[in-house]
C-alpha positions in Angstrom: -40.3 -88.7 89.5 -43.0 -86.9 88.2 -42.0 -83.0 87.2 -44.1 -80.2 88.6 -44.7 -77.1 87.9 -46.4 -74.3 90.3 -49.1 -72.1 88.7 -49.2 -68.9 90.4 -52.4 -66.5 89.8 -51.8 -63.4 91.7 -55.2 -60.2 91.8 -53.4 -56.9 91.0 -55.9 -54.0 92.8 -56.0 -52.2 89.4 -57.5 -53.3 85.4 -55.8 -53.4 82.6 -57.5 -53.3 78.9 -56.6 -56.3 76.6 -58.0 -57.5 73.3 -59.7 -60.7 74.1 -58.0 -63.8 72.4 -54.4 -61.9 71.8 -51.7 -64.1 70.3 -49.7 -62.9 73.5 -46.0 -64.5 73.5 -44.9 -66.6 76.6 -41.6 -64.8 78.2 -39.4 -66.3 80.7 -37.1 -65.1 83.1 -34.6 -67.3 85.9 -34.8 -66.4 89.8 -33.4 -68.1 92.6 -33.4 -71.4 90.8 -36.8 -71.2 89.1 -37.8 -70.7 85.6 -40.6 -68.2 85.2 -43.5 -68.1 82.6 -45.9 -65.3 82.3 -49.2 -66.0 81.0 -51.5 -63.4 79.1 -53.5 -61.4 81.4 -56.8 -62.7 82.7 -59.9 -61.6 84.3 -60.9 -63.6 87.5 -64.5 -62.6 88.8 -64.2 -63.5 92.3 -61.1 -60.2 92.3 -63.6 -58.2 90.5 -64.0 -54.5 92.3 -66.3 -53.1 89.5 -68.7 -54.7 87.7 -68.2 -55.5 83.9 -68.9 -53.4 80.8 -71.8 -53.6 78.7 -69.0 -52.7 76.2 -65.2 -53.4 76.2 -63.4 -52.4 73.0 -59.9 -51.9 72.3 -59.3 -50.5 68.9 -62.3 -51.9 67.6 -62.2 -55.7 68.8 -63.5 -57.1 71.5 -62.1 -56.5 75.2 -61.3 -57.6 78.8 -60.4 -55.7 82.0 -57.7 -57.8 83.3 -57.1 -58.0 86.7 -55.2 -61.0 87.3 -51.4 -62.0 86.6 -50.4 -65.4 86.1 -46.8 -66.9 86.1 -45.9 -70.7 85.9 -42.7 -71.8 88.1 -40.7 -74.2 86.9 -38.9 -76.6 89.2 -37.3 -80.4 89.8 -39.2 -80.5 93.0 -41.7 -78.3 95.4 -41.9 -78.4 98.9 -45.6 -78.8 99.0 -45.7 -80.4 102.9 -48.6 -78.5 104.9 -47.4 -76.8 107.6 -49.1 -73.9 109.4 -46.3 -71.6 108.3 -46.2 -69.2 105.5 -42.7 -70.9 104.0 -43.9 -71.6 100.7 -42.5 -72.9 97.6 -41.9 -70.9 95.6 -41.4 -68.1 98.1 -43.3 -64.8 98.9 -40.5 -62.9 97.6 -39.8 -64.7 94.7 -43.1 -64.7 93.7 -43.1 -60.8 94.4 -40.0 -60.1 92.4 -41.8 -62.0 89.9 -45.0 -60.0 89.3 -43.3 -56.6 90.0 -40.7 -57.5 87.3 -43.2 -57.5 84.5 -45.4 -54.7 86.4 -42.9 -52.2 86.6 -41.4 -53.3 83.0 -45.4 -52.6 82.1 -45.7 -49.1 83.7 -42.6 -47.8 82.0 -43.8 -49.0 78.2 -47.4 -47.9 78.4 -46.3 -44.8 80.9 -49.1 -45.3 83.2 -49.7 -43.9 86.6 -51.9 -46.4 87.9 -50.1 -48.9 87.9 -47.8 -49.7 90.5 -45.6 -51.9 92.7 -48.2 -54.9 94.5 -47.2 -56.1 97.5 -48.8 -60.3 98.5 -49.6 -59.1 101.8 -52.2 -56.9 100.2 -54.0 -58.5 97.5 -55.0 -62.4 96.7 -53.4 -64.7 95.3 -53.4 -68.7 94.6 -50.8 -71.1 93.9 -51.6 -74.4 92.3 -49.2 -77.2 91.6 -49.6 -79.2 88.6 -48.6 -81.8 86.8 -45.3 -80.7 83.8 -48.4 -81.1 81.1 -50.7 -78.8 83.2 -53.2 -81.9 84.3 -54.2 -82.2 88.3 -51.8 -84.1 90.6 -53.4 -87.2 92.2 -53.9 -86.5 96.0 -51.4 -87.4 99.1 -51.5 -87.4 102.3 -49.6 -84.6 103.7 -49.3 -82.8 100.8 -51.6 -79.9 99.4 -52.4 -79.3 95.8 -53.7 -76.0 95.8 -53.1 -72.8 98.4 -55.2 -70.2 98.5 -53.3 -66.8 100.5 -55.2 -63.7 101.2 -52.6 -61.8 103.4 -52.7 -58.5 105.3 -50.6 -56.2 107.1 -52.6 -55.6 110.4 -51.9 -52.1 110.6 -55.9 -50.6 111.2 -55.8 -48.0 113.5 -58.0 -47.6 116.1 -60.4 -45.7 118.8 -61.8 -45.9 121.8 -63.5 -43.0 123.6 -60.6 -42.1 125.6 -58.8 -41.5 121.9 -62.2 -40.0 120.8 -62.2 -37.3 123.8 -58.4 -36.3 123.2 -59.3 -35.7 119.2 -61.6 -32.7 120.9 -59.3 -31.6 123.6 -57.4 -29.1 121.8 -58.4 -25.6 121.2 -59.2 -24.9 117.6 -56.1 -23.0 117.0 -53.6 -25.5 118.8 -52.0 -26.6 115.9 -51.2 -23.4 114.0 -49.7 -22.2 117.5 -47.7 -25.4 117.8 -46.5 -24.7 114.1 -44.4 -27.4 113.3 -47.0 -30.1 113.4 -46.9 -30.6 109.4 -43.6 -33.1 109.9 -45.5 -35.1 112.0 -47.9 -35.7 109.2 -45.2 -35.9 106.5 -43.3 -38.4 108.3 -46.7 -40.3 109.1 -47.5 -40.3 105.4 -43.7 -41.3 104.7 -44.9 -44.6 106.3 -47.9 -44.9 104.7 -46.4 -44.7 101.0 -44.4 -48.0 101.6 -44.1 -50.3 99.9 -43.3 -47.4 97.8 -39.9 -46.9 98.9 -38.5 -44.0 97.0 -41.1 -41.6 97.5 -41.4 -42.7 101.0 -37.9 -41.8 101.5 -38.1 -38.4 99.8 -41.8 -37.8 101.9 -39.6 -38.5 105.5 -36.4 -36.1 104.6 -38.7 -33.6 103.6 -40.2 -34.0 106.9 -37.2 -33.8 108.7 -36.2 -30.7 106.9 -39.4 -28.7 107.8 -39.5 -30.1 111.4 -35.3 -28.6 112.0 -36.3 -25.5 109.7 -39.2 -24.7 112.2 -37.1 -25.8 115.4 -34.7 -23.7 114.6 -36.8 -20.2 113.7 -38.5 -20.8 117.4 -35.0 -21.3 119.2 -33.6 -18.3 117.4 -36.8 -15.6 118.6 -35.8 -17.5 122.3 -32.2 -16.5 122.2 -31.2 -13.2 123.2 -27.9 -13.3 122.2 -28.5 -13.4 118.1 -30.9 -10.9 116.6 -33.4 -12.1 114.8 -31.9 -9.8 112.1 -29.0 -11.8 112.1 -30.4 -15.1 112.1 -32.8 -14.3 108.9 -29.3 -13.4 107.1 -27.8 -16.5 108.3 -30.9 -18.6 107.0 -32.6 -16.7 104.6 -29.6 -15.3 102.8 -32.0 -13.5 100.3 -33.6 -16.7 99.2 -29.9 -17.8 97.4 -30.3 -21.6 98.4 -26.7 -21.9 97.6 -25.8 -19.8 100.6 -28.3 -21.0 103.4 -27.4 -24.1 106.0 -27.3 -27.3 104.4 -29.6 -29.6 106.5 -26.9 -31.2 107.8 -25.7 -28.2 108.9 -28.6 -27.3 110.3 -29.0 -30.9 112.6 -24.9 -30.4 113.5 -23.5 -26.5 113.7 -27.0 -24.5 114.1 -28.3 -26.7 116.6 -25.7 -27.3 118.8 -25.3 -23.6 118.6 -28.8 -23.1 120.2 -29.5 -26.9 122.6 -25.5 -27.8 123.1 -26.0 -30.8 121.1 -25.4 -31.8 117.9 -27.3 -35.2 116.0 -23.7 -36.1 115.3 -23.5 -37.0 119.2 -26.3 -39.7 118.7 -24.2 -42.2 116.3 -27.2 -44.8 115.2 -29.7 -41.7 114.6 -26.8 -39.7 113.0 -26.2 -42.9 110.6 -29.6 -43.1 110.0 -30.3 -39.4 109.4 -26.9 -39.6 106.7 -28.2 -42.4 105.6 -32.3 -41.1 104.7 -30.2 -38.3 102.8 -28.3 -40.2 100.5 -31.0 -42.6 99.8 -32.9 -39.6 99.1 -30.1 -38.1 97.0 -29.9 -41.3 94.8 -34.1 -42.0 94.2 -34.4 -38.1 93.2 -30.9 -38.2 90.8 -30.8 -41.8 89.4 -34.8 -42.5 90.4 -33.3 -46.0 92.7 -33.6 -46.3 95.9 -30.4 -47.4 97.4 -27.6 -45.9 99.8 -25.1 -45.3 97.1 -24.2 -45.9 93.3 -22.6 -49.4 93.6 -25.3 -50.7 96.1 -28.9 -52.8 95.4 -31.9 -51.1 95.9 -33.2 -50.9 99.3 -35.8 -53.6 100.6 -39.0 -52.7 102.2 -37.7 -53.7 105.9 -34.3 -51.5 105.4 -36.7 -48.4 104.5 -39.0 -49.3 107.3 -36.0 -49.5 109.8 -34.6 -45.6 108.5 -38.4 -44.5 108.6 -38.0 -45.3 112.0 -34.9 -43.5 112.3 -36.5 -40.6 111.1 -39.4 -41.1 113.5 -36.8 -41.3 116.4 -34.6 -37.9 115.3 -37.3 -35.9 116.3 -38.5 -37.3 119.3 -34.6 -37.4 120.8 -33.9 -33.6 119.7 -36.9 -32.7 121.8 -35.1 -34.0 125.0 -32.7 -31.1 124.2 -34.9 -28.0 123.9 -37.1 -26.0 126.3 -40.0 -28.0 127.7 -42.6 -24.8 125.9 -41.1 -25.3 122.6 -42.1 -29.0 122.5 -45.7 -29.2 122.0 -47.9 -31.8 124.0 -46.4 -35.3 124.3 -47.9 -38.0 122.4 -50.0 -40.3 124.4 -49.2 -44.2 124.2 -52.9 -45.7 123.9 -52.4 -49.5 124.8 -55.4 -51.6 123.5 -55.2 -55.3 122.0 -57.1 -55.9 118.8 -58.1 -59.1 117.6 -59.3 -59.7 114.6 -60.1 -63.0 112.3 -61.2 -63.3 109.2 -62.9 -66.2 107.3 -62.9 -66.1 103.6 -64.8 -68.1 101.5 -62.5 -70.1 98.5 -63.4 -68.7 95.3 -64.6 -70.5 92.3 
């Protein structure tokens, strides 16, 4: 049988400055049964997003912007049957362990901010399987050589001119009446950070924390029964945070106090709410992403599924207060999008 090995060249959406002909050294690493290569760093023209120099220098020799990672898989065999499905071999994930292994390992040397995590289902990549010496494989039937993937998360928002009227329909000082509309956006923008998990995470508990915070103060001037004297000592308690409700507190004791109900009655939002904190508590202490000390970092789909959690807290705790102190509902526009795209190979 013929060994194989799977060239993977993968567009990262930022450059990277590299002395052109480096004496770079191949590294390896082992993952779910594959032995990994990374290659130098490359410039692919086709992934360009800025057109090149006049003049690239790094410390006096000549330059390239790199924009393009490249990592040779090592296997006895590839799957390399064409189906219509996205199962490939090697797999997404391995592939995107792969790149964000060396990424990340990057980001820490060099200290740089722009570069970050890259996810496949927003960039390009190619995967090309050749023959152990690097030649082309002779063509068969059923079987592809080369796979081009340009992948995207469908998540474009959209209008129509009902959506268009509504953006016009509130008075210009709705949303500093309502008050507490800044946790909406927090929690939106928690979403929006992914795959950036921890400061996703840290982005939804803060918005959970200013949504109770502000819940609370507009129960407290509703109830006649506690001063608002002595609900600033209670949550105030002369700016000493050590003294003020814990959040948890605040979702359990304080708001049963004011609604009868505590988030401790819903068990699955309760978990989830428990479960955003000490995620939280671990990313901002030990800067990982993961439920406790002893457990692996969270996945993309677990923060997504607590996100949504977080999305759901508020939405139940307004069941439990007066109908005034809720704001206006959120409508659900229904529309179906389509959309297709037709890419051109590159070069």
């Amino acid at each position: 049988m013929v060994k194989m090995i799977s060239r993977v060249d993968v567009h990262i959406p930022f450059d990277i400055l590299s002395p052109v002909n480096e004496d770079y050294q191949i590294y390896s690493i082992e993952r779910s049964g594959y032995n990994i290569d990374f290659l130098p760093l490359s410039r692919n023209a086709d992934f360009a997003t800025k057109k090149d120099p006049v003049i690239a220098k790094l410390d006096d020799r000549d330059a390239i912007l790199c924009n393009t990672v490249t990592m040779i898989f090592h296997k006895d065999a590839f799957n390399r049957n064409i189906t219509a499905s996205l199962k490939l071999d090697p797999p997404l994930d391995v592939i995107e362990f792969a790149l964000n292994f060396f990424l990340m390992r990057l980001k820490w040397v060099i200290q740089s901010p722009q570069i970050h995590p890259v996810s496949l289902f927003s960039t390009f990549s190619k995967i090309q399987y050749l023959n152990d010496d690097g030649s082309v494989l002779h063509e068969e039937n059923g079987k592809f050589r080369t796979k081009f993937l340009e992948l995207y998360n469908i998540n474009s928002p959209a209008i129509n001119k009902e959506i268009w009227n509504d953006s016009f329909s509130y008075s210009s000082d709705y949303f500093e009446i309502v008050g507490t509309l800044g946790w909406e956006y927090l929690l939106l923008d928690a979403i929006d950070e992914l795959p950036q998990i921890g400061p996703s995470i840290v982005l939804a508990n803060v918005g959970l924390e200013v949504f109770i915070s502000g819940l609370l103060n507009k129960l407290a001037g509703k109830q006649s029964q506690i001063s608002i004297d002595f609900w600033k000592w209670i949550s105030i308690r002369n700016d000493k945070l050590e003294l003020q409700p814990s959040v948890k507190d605040q979702y359990d004791i304080l708001l049963k106090v004011f609604t009868g109900h505590s988030l401790k009655e819903e068990n699955e939002l309760w978990k989830g709410f428990s479960e955003l904190r000490n995620v939280r508590n671990q990313f901002v202490h030990e800067g990982v992403a993961r439920l406790n000390s002893s457990s692996p970092p969270l996945t993309e789909q677990q923060a997504r599924d607590l996100l949504q959690k977080a999305i759901d807290i508020p939405r139940k705790i307004n069941t439990w207060i007066p109908e005034s102190l809720r704001g206006e509902s959120h409508k659900n526009y229904v529309m179906k999008r389509q959309l297709l795209w037709q890419t051109p190979l590159p070069k």
